[in-house]
ROSE-4610 file (N, C-alpha, C; in Angstrom, 1 decimal, always signed):
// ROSE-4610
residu = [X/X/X/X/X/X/X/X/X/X/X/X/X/X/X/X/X/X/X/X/X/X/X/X/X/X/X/X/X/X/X/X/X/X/X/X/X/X/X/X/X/X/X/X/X/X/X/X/X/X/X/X/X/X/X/X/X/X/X/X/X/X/X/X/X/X/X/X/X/X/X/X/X/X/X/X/X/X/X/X/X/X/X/X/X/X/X/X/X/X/X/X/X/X/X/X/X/X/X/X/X/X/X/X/X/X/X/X/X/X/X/X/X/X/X/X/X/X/X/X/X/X/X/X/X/X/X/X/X/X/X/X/X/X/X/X/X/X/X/X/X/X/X/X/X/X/X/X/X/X/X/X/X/X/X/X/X/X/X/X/X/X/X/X/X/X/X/X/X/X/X/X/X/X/X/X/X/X/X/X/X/X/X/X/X/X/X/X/X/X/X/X/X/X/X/X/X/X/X/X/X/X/X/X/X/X/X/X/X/X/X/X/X/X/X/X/X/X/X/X/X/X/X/X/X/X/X/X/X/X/X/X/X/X/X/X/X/X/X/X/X/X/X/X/X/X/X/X/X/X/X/X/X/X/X/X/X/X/X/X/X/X/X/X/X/X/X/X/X/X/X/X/X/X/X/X/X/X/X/X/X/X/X/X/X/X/X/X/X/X/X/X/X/X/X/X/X/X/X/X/X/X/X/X/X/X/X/X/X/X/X/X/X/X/X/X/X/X/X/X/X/X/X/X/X/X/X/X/X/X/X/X/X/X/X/X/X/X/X/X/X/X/X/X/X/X/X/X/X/X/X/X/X/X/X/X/X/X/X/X/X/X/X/X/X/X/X/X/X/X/X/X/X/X/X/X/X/X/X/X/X/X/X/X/X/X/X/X/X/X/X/X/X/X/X/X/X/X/X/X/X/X/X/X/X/X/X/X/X/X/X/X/X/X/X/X/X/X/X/X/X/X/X/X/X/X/X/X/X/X/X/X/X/X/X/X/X/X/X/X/X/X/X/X/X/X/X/X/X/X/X/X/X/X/X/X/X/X/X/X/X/X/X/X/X/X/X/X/X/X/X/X/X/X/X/X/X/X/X/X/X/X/X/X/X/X/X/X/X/X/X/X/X/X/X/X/X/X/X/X/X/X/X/X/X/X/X/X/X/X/X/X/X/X/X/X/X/X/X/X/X/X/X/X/X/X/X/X/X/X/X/X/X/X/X/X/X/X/X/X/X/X/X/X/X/X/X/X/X/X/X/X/X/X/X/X/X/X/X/X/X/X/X/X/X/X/X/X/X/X/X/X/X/X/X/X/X/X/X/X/X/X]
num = [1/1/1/2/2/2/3/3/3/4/4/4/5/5/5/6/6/6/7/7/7/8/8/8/9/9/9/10/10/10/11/11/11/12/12/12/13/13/13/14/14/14/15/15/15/16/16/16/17/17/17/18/18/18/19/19/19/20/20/20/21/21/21/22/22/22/23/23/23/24/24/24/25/25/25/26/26/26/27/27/27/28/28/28/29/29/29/30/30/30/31/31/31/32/32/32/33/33/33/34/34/34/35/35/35/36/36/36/37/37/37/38/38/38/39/39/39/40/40/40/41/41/41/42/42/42/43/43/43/44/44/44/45/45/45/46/46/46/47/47/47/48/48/48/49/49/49/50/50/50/51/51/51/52/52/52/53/53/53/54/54/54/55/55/55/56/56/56/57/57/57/58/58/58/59/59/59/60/60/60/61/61/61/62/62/62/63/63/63/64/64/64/65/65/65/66/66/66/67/67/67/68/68/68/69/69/69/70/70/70/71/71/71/72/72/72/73/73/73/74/74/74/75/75/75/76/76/76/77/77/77/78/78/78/79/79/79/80/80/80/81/81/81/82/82/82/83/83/83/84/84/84/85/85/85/86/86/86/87/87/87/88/88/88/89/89/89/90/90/90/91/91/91/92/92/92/93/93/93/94/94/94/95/95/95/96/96/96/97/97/97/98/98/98/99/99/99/100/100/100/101/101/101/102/102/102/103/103/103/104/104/104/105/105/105/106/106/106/107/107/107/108/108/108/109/109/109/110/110/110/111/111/111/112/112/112/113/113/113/114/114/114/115/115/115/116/116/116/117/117/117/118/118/118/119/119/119/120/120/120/121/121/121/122/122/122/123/123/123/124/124/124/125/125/125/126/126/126/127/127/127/128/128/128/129/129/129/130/130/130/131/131/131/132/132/132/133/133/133/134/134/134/135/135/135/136/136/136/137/137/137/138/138/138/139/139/139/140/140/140/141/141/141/142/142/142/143/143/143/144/144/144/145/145/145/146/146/146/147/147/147/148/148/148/149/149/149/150/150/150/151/151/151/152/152/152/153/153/153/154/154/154/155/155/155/156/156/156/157/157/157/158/158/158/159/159/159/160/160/160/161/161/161/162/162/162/163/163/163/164/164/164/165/165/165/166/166/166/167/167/167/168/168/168/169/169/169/170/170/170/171/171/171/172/172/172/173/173/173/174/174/174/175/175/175/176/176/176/177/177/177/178/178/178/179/179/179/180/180/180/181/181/181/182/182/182/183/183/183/184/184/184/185/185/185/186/186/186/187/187/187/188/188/188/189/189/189/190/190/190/191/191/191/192/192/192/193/193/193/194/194/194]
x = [-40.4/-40.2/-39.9/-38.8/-38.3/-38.9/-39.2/-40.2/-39.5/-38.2/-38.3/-38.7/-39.2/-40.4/-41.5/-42.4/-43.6/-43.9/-44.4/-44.4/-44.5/-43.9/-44.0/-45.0/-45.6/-47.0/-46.5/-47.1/-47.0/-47.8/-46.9/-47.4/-47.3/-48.9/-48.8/-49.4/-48.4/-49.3/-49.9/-51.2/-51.6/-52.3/-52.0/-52.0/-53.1/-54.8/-55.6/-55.1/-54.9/-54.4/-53.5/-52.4/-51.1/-50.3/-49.6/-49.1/-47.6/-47.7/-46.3/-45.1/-45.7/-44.5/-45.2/-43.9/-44.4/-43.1/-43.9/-42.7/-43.0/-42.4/-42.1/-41.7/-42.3/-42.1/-41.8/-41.3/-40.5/-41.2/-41.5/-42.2/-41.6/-41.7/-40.9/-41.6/-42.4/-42.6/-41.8/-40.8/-40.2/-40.5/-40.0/-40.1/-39.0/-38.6/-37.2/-36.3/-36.4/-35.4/-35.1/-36.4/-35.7/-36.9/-36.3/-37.5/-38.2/-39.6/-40.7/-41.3/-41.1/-41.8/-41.2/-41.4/-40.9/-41.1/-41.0/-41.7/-40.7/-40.3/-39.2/-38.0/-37.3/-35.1/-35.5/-35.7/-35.8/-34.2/-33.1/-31.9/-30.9/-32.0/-31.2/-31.5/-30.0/-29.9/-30.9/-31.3/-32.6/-32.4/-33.2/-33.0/-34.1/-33.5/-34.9/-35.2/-34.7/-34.9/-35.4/-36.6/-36.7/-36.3/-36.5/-37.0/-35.0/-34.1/-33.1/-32.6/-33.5/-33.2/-33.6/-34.2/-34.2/-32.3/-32.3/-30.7/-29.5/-29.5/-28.8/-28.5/-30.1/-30.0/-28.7/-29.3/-28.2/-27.1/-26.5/-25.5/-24.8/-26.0/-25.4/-25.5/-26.1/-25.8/-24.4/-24.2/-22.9/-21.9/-22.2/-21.0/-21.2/-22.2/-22.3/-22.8/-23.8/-25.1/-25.7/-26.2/-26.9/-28.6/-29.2/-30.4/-31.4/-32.2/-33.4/-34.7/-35.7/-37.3/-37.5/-38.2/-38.5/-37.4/-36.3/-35.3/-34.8/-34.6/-34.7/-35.5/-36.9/-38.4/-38.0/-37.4/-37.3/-36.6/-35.4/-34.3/-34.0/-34.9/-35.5/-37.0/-37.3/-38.6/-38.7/-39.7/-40.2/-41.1/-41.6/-42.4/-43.6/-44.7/-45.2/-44.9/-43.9/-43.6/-44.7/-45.0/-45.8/-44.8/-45.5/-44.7/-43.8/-44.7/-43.8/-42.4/-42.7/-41.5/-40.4/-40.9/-39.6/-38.9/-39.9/-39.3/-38.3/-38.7/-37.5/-36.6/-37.0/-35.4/-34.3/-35.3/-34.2/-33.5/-34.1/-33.7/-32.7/-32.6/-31.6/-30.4/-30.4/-29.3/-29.2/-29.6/-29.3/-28.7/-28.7/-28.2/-26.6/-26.4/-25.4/-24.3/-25.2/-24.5/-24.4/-25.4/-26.0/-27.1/-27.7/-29.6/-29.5/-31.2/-31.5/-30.9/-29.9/-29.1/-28.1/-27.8/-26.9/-27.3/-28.7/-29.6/-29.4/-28.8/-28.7/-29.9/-30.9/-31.9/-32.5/-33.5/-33.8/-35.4/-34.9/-36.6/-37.4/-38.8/-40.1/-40.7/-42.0/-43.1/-43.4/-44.2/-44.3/-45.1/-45.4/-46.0/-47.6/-47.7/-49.7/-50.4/-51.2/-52.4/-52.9/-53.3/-53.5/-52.2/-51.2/-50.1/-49.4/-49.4/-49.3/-49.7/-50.9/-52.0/-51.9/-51.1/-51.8/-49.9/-49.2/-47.7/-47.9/-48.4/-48.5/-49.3/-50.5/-50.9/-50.2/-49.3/-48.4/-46.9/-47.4/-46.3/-44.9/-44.6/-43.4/-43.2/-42.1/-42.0/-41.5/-40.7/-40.0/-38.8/-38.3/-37.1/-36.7/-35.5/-35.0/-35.7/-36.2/-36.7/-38.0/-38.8/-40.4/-40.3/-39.0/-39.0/-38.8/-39.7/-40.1/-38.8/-37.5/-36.3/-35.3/-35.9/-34.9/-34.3/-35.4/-35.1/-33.6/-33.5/-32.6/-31.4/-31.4/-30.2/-29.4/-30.7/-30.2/-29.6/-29.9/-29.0/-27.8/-27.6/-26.4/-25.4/-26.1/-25.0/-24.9/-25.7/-25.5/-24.1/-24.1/-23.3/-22.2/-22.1/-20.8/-19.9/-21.1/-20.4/-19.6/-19.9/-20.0/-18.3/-18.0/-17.3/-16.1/-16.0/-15.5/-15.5/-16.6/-16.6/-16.9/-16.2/-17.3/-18.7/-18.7/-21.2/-20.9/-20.2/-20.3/-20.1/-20.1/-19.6/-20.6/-21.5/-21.7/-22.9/-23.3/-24.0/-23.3/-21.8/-20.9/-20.2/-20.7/-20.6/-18.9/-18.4/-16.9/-16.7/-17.9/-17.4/-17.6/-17.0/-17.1/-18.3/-19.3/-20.4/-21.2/-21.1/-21.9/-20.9/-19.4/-19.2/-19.6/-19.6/-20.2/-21.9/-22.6/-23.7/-24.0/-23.1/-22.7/-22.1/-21.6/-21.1/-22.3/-22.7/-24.3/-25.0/-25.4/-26.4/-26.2/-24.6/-24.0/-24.5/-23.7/-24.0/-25.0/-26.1/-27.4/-28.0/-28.3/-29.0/-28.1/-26.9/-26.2/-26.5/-25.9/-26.0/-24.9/-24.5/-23.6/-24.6/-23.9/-24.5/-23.8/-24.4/-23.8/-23.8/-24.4/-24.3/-24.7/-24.8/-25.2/-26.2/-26.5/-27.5/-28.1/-28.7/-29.5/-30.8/-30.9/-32.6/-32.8/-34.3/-35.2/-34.6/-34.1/-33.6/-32.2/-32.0/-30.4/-29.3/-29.4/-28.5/-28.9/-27.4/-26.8/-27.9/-28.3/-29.2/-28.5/-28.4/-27.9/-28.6/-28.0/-29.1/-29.0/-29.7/-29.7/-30.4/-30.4/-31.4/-32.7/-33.6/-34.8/-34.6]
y = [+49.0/+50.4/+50.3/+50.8/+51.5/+52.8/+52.4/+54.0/+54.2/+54.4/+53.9/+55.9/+56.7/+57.8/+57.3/+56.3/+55.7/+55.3/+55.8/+54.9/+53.9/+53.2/+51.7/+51.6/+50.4/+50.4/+49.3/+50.0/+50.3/+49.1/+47.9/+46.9/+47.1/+46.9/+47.2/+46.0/+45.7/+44.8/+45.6/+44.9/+45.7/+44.8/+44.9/+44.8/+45.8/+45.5/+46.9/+47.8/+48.8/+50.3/+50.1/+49.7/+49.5/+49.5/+50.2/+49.2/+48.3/+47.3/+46.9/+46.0/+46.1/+46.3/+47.2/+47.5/+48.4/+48.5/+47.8/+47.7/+48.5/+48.8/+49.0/+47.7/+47.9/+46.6/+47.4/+46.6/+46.5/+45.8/+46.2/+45.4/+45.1/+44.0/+43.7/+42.4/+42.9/+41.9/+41.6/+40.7/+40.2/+38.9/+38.9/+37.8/+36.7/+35.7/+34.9/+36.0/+36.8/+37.8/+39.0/+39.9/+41.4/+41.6/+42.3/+43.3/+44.2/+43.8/+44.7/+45.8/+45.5/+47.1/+47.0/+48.2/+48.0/+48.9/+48.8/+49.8/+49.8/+51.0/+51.0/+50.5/+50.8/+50.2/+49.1/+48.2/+47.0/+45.9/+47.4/+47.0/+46.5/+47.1/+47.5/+45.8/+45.5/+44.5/+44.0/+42.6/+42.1/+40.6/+40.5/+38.9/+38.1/+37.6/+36.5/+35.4/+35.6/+34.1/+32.9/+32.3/+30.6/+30.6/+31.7/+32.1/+31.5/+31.9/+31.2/+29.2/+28.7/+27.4/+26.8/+27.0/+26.0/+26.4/+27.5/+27.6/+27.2/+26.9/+26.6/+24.9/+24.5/+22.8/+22.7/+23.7/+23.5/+23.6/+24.3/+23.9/+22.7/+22.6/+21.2/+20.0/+19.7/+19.0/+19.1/+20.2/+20.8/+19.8/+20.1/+19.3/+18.5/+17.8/+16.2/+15.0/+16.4/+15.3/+14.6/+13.5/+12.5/+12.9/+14.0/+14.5/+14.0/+13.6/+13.3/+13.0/+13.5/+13.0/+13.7/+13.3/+14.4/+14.5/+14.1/+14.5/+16.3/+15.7/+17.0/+18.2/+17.9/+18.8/+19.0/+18.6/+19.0/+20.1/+19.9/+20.4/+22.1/+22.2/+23.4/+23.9/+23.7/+24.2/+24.2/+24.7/+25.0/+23.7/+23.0/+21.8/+22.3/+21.9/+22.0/+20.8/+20.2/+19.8/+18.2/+17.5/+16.6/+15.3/+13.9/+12.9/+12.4/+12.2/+12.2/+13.0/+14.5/+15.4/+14.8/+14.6/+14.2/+13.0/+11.9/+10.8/+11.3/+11.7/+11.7/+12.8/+13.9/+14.2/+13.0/+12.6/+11.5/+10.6/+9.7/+9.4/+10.3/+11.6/+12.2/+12.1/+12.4/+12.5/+11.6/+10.1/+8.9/+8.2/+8.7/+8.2/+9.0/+10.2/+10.8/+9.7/+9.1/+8.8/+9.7/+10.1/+11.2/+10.8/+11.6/+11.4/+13.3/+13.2/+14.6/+15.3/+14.7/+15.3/+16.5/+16.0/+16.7/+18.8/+18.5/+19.4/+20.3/+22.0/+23.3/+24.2/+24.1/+24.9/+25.0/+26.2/+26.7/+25.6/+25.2/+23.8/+24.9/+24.5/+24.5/+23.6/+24.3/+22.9/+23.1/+21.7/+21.6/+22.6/+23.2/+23.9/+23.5/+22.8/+22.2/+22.3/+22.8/+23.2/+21.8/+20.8/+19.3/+18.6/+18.9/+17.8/+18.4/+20.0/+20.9/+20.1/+20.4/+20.5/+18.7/+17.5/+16.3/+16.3/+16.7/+16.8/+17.2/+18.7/+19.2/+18.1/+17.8/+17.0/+15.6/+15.3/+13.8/+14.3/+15.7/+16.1/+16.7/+16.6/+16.8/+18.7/+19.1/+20.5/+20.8/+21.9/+22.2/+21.3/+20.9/+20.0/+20.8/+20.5/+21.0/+20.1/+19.1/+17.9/+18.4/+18.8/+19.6/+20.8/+21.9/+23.3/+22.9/+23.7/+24.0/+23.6/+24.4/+24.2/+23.3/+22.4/+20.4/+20.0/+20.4/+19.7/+20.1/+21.6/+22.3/+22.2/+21.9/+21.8/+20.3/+19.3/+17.9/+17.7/+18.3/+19.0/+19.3/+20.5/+20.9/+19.9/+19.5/+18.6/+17.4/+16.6/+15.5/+16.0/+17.5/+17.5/+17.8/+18.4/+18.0/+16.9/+16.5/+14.7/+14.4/+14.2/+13.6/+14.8/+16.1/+16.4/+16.5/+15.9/+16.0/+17.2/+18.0/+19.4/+18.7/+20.1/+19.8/+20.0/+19.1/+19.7/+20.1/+20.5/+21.1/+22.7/+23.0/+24.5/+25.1/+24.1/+24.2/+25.6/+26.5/+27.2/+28.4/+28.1/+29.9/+30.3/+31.8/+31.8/+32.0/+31.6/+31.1/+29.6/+29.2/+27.3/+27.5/+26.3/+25.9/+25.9/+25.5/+25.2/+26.6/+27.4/+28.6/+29.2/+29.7/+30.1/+29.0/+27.7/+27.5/+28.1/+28.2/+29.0/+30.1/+30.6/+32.1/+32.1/+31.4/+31.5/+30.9/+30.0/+29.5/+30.2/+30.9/+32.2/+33.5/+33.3/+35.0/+34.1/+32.8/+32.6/+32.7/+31.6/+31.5/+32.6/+33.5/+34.9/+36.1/+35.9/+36.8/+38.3/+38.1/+39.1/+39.0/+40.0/+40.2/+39.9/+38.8/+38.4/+40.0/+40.6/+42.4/+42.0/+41.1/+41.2/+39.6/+39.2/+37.6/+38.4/+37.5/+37.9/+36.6/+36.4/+35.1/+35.0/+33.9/+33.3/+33.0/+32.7/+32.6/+31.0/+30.2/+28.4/+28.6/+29.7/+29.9/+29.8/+29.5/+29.7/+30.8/+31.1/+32.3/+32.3/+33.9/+34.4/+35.1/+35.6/+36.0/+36.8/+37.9/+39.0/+39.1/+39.3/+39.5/+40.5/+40.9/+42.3/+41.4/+42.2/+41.6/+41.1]
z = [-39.9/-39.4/-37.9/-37.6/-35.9/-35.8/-34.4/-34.4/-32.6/-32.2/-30.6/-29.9/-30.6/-30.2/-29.3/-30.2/-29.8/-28.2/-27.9/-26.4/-26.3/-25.3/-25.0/-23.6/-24.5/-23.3/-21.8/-20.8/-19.7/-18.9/-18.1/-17.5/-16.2/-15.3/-14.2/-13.7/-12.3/-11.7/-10.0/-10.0/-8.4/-7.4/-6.0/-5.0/-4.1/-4.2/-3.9/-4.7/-3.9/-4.9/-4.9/-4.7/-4.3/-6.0/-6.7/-7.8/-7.2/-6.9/-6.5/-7.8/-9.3/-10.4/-11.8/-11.9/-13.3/-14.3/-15.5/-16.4/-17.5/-18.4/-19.9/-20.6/-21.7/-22.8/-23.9/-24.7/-26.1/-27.1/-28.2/-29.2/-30.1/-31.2/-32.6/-33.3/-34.0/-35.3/-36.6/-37.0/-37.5/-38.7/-39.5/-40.0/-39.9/-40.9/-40.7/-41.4/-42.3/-42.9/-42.1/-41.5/-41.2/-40.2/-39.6/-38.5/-39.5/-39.2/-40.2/-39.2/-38.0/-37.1/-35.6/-35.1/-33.4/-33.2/-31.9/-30.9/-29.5/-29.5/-28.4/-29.1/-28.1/-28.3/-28.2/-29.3/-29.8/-29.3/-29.8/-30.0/-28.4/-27.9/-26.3/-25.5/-24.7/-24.3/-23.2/-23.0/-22.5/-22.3/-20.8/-20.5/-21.1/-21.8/-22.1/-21.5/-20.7/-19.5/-20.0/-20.2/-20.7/-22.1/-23.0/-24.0/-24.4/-23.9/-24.6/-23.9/-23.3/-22.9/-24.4/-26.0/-26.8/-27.3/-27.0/-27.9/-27.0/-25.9/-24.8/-25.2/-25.4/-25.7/-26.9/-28.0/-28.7/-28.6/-27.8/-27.1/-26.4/-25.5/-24.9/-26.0/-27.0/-28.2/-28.5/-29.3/-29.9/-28.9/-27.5/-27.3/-26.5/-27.5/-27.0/-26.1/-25.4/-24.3/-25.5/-24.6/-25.6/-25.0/-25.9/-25.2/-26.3/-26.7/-27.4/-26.8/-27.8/-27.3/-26.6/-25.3/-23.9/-23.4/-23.1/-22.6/-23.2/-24.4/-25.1/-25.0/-25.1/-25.1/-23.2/-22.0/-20.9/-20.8/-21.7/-21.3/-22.1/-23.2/-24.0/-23.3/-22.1/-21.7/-20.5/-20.3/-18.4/-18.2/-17.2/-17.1/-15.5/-15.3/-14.2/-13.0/-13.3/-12.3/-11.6/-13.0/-12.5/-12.9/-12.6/-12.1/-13.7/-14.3/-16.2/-16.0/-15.5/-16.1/-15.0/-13.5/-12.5/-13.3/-13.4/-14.0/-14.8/-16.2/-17.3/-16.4/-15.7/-14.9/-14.7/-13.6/-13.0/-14.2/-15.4/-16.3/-17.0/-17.0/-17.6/-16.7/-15.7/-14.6/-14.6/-14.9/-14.4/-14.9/-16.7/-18.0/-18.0/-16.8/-16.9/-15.4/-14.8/-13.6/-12.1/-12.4/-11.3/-10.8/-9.4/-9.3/-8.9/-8.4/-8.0/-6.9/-6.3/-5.4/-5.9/-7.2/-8.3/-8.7/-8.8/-9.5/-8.0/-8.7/-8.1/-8.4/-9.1/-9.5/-8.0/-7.4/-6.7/-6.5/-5.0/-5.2/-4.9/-5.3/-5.7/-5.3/-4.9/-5.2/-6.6/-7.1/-8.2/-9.3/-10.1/-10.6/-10.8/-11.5/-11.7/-10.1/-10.3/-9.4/-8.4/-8.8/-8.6/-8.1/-9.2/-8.3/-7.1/-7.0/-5.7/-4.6/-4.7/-3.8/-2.9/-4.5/-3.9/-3.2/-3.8/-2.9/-1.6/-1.3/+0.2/+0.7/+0.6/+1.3/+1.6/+1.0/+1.5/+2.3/+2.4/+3.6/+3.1/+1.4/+0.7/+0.6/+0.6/+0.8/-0.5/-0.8/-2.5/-2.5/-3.6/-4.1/-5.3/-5.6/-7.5/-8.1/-7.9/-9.1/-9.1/-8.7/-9.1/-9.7/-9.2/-9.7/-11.6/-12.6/-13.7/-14.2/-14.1/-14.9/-14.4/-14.2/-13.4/-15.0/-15.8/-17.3/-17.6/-17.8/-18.3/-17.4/-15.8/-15.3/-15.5/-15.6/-15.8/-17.2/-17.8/-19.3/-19.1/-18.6/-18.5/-17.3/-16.9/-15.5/-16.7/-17.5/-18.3/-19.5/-19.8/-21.0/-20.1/-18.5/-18.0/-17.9/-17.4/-17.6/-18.5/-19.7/-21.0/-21.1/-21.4/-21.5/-20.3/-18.9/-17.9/-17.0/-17.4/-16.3/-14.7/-14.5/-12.8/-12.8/-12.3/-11.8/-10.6/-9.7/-8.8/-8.8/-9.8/-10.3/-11.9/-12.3/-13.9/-13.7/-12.6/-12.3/-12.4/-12.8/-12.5/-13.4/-14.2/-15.0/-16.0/-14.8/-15.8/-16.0/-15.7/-16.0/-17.8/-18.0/-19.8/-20.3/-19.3/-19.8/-19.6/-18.8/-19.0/-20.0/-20.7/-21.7/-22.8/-22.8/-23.8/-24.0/-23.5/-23.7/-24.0/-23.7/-24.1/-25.4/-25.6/-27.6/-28.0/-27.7/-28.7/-29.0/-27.5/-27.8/-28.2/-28.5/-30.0/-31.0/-31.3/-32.7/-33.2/-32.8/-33.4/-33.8/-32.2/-32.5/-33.1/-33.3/-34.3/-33.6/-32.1/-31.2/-30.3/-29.6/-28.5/-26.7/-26.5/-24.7/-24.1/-23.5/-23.1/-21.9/-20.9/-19.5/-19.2/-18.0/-17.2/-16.0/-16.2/-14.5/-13.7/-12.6/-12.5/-12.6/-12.9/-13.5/-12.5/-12.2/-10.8/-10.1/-11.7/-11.0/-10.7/-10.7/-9.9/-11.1/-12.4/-13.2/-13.9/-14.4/-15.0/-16.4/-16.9/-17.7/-18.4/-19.6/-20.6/-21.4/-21.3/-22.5/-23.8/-24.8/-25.9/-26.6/-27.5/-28.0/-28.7/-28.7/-29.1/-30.4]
């Protein structure tokens, strides 16, 4: 059942009294066949930000990175930024003929609480190789390679590789991308209906 009457419950975040964000959310329980309930314009276009990097991979498969294992599980997910996930970065980029100089995602320090804390203290500031989504860009710079794109450009959304992402993520999800926008690691985000 669509019910978009129902109110949509109301996310606040606060600062003292201060509220400094306030959202609306969208609900939908689904099975693999059909939407069984919702709440709110289910249908109305929406970034899903990490939530489309597993369908993205499939993309960069489709055309031909050689991604498996963790390379794969990097390149489909967000990471905290500890010394395992840099390594297989670099291994990805490295397998393409690149290093972390390549990587345009917005640097970070590392995510995990511990490896933060033991990086600031050795004096290191944000890099792309600690920010959460290194996996997903070393992906996409690896499937440029392999098809002859530029990596100097694979962040804009008329390169091949962001329209190829953009048809992966109509087909699979069997939806219209209605708009681009940018994700917090500096590449192009894509909406889709819930």
């Amino acid at each position: 059942r669509i019910d978009a009457s129902v109110p949509t419950l109301k996310a606040l975040l606060e600062a003292g009294a201060r509220v400094v964000v306030s959202s609306r959310t969208e609900e939908a329980c689904a099975d693999a066949e059909r939407l069984l309930s919702a709440v709110g314009d289910v249908r109305a276009a929406m970034f899903p930000r990490s939530s489309n990097k597993p369908m993205q991979a499939v993309g960069m498969l489709r055309a031909g990175a050689a991604l498996s294992g963790r390379h794969l599980a990097l390149a489909c997910a967000s990471h905290s930024g500890e010394a395992f996930h840099r390594d297989a970065v670099l291994e990805m980029l490295a397998s393409a003929g690149l290093d972390a100089s390549f990587l345009q995602n917005t640097p970070t320090l590392p995510g995990d609480e511990q490896v933060r804390a033991d990086w600031l203290a050795a004096g290191k500031g944000p890099t792309a190789l600690a920010q959460n989504c290194s996996g997903k860009h070393a992906g996409m710079l690896a499937t440029c390679v392999v098809n002859g794109w530029d990596t100097t450009t694979y962040r804009d959304v008329d390169h091949p590789l962001q329209r190829l992402m953009a048809t992966t993520l109509e087909q699979i999800a069997d939806d219209t991308v209605e708009a681009t926008g940018v994700d917090g690691c500096g590449a192009p985000v894509m909406t889709l209906s819930m």
